[in-house]
N, C-alpha and C positions, 0 to 999 in steps of 0.2 A: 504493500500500500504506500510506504513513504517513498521506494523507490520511483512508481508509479506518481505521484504528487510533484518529487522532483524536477522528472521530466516536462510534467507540464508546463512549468514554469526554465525549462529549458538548461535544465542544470544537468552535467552527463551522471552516471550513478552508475552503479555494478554492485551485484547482491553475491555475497558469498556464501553458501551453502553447505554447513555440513554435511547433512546426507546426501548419498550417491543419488537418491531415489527420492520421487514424491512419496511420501509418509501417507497411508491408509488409513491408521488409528482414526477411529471417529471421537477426539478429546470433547470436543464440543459440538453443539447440537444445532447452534444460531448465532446469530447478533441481537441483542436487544437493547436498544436504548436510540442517543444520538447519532451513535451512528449509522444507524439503518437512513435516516435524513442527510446525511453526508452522501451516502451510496446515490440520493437520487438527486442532490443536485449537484454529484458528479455526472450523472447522466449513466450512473451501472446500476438502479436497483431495477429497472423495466428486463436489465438483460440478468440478472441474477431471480430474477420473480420467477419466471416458466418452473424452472426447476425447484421450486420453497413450497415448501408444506404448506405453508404461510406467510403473507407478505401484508405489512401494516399495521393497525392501531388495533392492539390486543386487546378481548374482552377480560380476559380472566389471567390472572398470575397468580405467583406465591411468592411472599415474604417471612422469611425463618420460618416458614412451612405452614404460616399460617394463610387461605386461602384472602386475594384480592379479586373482587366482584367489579371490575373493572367498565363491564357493560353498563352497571347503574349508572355515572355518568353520562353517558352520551358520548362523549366524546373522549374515547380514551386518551393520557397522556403517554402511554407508553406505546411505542413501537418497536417489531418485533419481523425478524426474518429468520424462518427456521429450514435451515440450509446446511447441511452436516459439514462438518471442518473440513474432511478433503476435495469433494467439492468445491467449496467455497473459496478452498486454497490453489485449485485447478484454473479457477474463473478469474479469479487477480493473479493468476501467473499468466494468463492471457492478456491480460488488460496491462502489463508492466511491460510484456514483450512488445505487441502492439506498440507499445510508445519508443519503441527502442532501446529497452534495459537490457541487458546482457543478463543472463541468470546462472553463474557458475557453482555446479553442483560437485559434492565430494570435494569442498573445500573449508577445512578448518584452520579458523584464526591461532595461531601459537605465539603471537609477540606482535607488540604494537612500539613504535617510537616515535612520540613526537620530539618539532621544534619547530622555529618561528614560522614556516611555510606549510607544513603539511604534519603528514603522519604515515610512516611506511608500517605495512601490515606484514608482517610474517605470516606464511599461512603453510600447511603441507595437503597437499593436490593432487591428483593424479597423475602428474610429472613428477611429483617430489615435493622437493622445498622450492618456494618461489616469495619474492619480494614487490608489493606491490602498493606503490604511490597514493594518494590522496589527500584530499585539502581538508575532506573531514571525515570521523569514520561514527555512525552508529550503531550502537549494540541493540539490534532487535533479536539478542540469541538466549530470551528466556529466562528460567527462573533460576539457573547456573551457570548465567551469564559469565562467559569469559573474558569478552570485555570489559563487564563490572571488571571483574579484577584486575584484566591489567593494564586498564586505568585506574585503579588504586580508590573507589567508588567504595564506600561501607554501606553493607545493605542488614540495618538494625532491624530485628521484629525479634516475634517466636514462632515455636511449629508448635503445634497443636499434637496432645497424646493417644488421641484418640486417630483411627485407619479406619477408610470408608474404601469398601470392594463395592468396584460397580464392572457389572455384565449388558452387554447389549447381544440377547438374548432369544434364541425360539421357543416359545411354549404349549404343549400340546391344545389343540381348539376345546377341549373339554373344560380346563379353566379361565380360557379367556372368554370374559363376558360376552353375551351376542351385539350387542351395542357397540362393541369395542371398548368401552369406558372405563378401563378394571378389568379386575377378575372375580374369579366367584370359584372361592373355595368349598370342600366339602366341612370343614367345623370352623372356619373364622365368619364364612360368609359371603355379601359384598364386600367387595377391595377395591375401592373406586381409584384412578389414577392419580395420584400426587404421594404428600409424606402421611406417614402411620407410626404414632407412638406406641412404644407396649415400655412394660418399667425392665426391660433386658433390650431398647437401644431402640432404633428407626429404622425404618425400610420405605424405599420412594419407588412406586412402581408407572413409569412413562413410556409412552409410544411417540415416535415420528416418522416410523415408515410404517407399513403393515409389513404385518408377520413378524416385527421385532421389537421387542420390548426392553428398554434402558430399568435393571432392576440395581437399587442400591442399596447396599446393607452397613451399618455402623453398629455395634454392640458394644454395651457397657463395660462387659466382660468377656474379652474374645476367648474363642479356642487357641491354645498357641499353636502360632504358624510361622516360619521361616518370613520376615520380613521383605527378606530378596530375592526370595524366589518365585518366580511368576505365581500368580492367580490361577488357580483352576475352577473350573465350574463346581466340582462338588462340592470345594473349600466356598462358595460364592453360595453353594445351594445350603449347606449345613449351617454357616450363618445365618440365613434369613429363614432359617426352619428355627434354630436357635431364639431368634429374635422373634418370630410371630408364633410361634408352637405348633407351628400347622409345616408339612414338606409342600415345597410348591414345586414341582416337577419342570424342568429344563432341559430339553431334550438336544440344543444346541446353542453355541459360542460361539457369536461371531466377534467379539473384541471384550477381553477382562483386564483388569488393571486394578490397583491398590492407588487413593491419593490420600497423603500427609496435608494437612489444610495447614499454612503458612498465613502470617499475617508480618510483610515486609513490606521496607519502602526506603530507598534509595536516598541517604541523604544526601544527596545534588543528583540533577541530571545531564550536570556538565563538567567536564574538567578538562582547559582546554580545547581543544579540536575531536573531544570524544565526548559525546554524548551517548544516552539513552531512550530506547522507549519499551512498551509493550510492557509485560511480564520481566523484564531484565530492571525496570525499575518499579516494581508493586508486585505486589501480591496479596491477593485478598481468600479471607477463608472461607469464602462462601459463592459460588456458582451463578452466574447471570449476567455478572459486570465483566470481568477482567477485558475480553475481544472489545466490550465496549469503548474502556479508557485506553486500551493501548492502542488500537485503530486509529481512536481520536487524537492522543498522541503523533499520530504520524502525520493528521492532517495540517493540526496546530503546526509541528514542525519542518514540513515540505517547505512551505512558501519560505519563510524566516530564512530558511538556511539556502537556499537558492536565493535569494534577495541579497543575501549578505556575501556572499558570492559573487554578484553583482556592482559591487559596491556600495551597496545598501547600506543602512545606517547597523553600525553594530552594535545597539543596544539590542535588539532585535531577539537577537541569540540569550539575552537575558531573559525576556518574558516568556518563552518557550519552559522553563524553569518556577518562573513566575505564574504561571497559568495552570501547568499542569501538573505540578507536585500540589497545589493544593482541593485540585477535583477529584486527587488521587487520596490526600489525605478524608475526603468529603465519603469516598467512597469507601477506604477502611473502614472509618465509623460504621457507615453503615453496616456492611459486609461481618464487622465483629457483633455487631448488635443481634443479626441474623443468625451468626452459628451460636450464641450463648440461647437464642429462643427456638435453636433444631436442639437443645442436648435432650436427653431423654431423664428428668428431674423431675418432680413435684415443683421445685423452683421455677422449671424451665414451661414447667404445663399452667402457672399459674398467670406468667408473663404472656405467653400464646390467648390464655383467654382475656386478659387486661387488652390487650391488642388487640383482637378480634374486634372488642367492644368499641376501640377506638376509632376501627375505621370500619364502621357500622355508619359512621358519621362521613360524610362528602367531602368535606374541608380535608380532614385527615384524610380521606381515600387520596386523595390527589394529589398530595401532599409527599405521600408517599410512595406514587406513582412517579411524578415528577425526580423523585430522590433515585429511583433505580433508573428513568432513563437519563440521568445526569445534569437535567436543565435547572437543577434548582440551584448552580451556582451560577454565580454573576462577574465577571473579569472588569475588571475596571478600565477606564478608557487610557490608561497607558502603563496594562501589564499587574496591575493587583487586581486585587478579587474578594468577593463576599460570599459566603451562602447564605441565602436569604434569612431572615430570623438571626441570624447571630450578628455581636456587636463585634467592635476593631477595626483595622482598619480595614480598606476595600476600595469596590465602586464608589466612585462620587455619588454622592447623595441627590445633588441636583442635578446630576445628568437625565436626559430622557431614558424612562425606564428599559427600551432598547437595548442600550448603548451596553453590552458586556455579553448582548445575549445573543444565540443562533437565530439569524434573521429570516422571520414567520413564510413561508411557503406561499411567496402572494402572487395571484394572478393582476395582469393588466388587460385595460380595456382592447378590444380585439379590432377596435377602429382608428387605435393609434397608428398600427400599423408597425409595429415595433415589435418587441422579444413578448413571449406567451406570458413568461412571470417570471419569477429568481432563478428557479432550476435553470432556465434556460443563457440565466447571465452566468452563472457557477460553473457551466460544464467545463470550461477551460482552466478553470484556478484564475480568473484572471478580477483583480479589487476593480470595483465598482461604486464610481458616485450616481448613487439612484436619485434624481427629481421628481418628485411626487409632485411639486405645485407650482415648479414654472418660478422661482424666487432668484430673482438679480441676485441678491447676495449668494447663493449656491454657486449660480455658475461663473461669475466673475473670481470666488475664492477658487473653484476647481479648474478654470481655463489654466491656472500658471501648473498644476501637474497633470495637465492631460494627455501627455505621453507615458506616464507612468500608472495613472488612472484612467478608469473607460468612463469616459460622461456617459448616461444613459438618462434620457427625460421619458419620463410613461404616466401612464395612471393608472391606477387601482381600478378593479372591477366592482370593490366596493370600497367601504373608508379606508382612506390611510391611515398607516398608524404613524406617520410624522410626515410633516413638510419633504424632508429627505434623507437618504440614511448611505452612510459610506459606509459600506461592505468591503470587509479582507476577505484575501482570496480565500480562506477557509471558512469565510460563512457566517465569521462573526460579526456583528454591527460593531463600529469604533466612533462611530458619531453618530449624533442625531440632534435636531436644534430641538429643545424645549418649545413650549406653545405660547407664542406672545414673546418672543425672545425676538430683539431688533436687530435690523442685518447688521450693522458693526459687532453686535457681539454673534451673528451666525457667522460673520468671515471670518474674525477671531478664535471661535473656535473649531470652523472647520480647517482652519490653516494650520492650526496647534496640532489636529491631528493627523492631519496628511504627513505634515513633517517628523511626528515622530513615527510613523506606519510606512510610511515611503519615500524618507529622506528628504535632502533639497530639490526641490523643482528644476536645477543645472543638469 
């Protein structure tokens, strides 16, 4: 993805690849959050949709297992593309070559060295040992990341004691319900699809294909098992006989795996000319988010670093840091809050029903909808940031409430004659001053960087949400004038932020 992001904005890029081979494991099941909205005003979720189970604003989630009724609103805040990882990872290796990435497989990083101009990568390759150039290198290589280490990166948390076996799984039609929805044992019952406490651990029983089911099992008190040694089905089947009391029969394995829930985070995401994203800088213990903040990660970080490549202004590279260590921080919370309300506790069942109770209520549904798909924080118009409700520092206060946020999916009148709405100005990565009202002051502050920015004048197909709003190329609003605000102070401060987002006008 950030390779892909680079390109667009014209930056050459090469991905180095440890495995020989594209990777099968099905780790993950989707995207859910932001950036499923990023994929479409890149102009890749129409061509990722054919293939998704699911594509859009989901009715129904879970939060620490406890079910979100998401349809009550109307309008869900969360969006969700349910697209299994190799796939997913097929479809953006398409979309990175398309732009001219190079994708060099069965290449592992073993030495990095910087100094003032670059950073040469040691790597060993299918030739050998090779030495190879660059002006910046990113570690998108996970949760033992090797360039964490050597760039010398402290990656502080804990691991969690507890081991979850998860199977993606065949199970004979005799327990799977006719509905598809669960199953239906002979002494527990219905088993409807999602998490099931018992006081001997949890077990999450999910589907995304037919014919196979994602069964997870965690136990309070496991059977002892060889922690290194692969997963077997019957080790995967005697847990969850163990933990529900009942055998659920599995007649086939199509991928098993043990995961250790980590809660880490990267103190800095820069050191020098190495940076990080993905999993190599976070790690959350709880399932839904990570593809979302690391993705986004990548978006946030394409432009900046092609920009500043450019000659761009080099604070740039700071907000990248600025930005997205603290939606990562926004997200730990969350994500710790979630595994202390999945333990299988009296504590933990009494938290589940407090919560339940809470977002029974709308305000909180959506609240907490907004929290997993990430929107509920706010970046401030030059690199800090708030989450909403909390005090410190942040977004300016009197900025338009915009201005930090992913800018809203808005169509234009179709008699302009002009772009259909935002997606269609984003598919390039390219920053955009949007005029919604036709205002001297807009385009006289935007003519002196209009090589550098796209003037675009349109109209809304219905209300605007501001006079006009300068768009970075990853999507986020960096201005927007206030209502009643007088054009000396809209030139003033649309010129305060062009110039920090995309340097001098020269």
């Amino acid at each position: 993805m950030l390779a892909r992001e680079l390109a667009l904005q014209g930056a050459s890029a090469v991905v180095l690849e440890k495995a020989p081979e594209p990777r099968t494991e099905p780790k993950a099941n989707g995207l859910v959050g932001q950036i499923v909205e990023l994929l479409h005003y890149r102009g890749l979720l129409d061509r990722f949709r054919p293939e998704a189970q699911f594509a859009g604003r989901v009715p129904a989630f879970t939060f620490g297992s406890v079910p979100l009724p998401l349809a009550r609103l109307g309008d869900s805040p969360l969006q969700l593309l349910a697209l299994p990882q190799p796939r997913l990872e097929a479809l953006l290796t398409e979309c990175a070559m398309e732009r001219g990435v190079p994708i060099r497989r069965g290449c592992a990083v073993q030495g990095l060295a910087q100094d003032r101009d670059g950073v040469t990568v040691r790597l060993r390759g299918p030739v050998g040992e090779e030495h190879v150039r660059a002006s910046y290198v990113v570690g998108c290589d996970g949760a033992h990341s090797t360039v964490r280490g050597l760039a010398g990166i402290e990656f502080p948390g804990t691991t969690k004691p507890d081991v979850t076996k998860i199977g993606h799984v065949t199970l004979p039609p005799e327990v799977v319900a006719t509905d598809g929805n669960g199953l239906e044992l002979p002494a527990t019952g219905p088993l409807p699809l999602g998490w099931h406490h018992t006081d001997r651990g949890r077990i999450g029983v999910m589907s995304t294909r037919p014919g196979v089911h994602i069964v997870t099992v965690t136990e309070n008190d496991p059977a002892g098992a060889d922690p290194a040694a692969p997963l077997t089905l019957e080790e995967l089947r005697s847990g969850v006989a163990r933990v529900l009391g009942e055998d659920v029969p599995m007649t086939e394995a199509h991928w098993l795996s043990r995961v250790v829930n980590q809660s880490r985070l990267a103190a800095r995401y820069r050191a020098g000319r190495v940076l990080l994203a993905g999993d190599a800088a976070h790690l959350f213990p709880a399932g839904g988010s990570s593809l979302n903040v690391g993705m986004t990660d990548a978006v946030n970080l394409g432009w900046k670093l092609a920009a500043v490549l450019r000659d761009g202004p080099g604070a740039l590279l700071d907000t990248y840091h600025d930005e997205r260590y603290p939606a990562a921080e926004r997200t730990l919370a969350q994500t710790e809050g979630q595994a202390v309300m999945m333990a299988s506790s009296e504590e933990a069942a009494a938290l589940r029903e407090l919560f339940a109770e809470l977002v029974s209520h709308d305000a909180a549904l959506r609240h907490i909808a907004e929290l997993i798909h990430g929107s509920d924080i706010r970046h401030g118009q030059y690199g800090e940031h708030r989450a909403d409700g909390q005090h410190g520092e942040g977004a300016d206060a009197d900025a338009h409430p915009l201005v930090g946020r992913l800018v809203p999916d808005l169509s234009f009148d179709a008699e302009s004659g002009g772009p259909s709405g935002v997606a269609e100005l984003l598919a390039e990565g390219r920053p955009v001053l949007l005029d919604l009202a036709g205002r001297t002051a807009v385009a006289e502050a935007g003519s002196r960087w209009a090589k550098r920015v796209e003037p675009v004048a349109a109209r809304c197909a219905g209300a605007a949400p501001a006079d006009a709003l300068l768009i970075r190329p990853d999507g986020w609003v960096a201005w927007a004038p206030v209502p009643g605000e007088t054009d000396a102070a809209v030139r003033a401060g649309l010129t305060r932020a062009l110039r920090f987002w995309f340097g001098s006008p020269d």
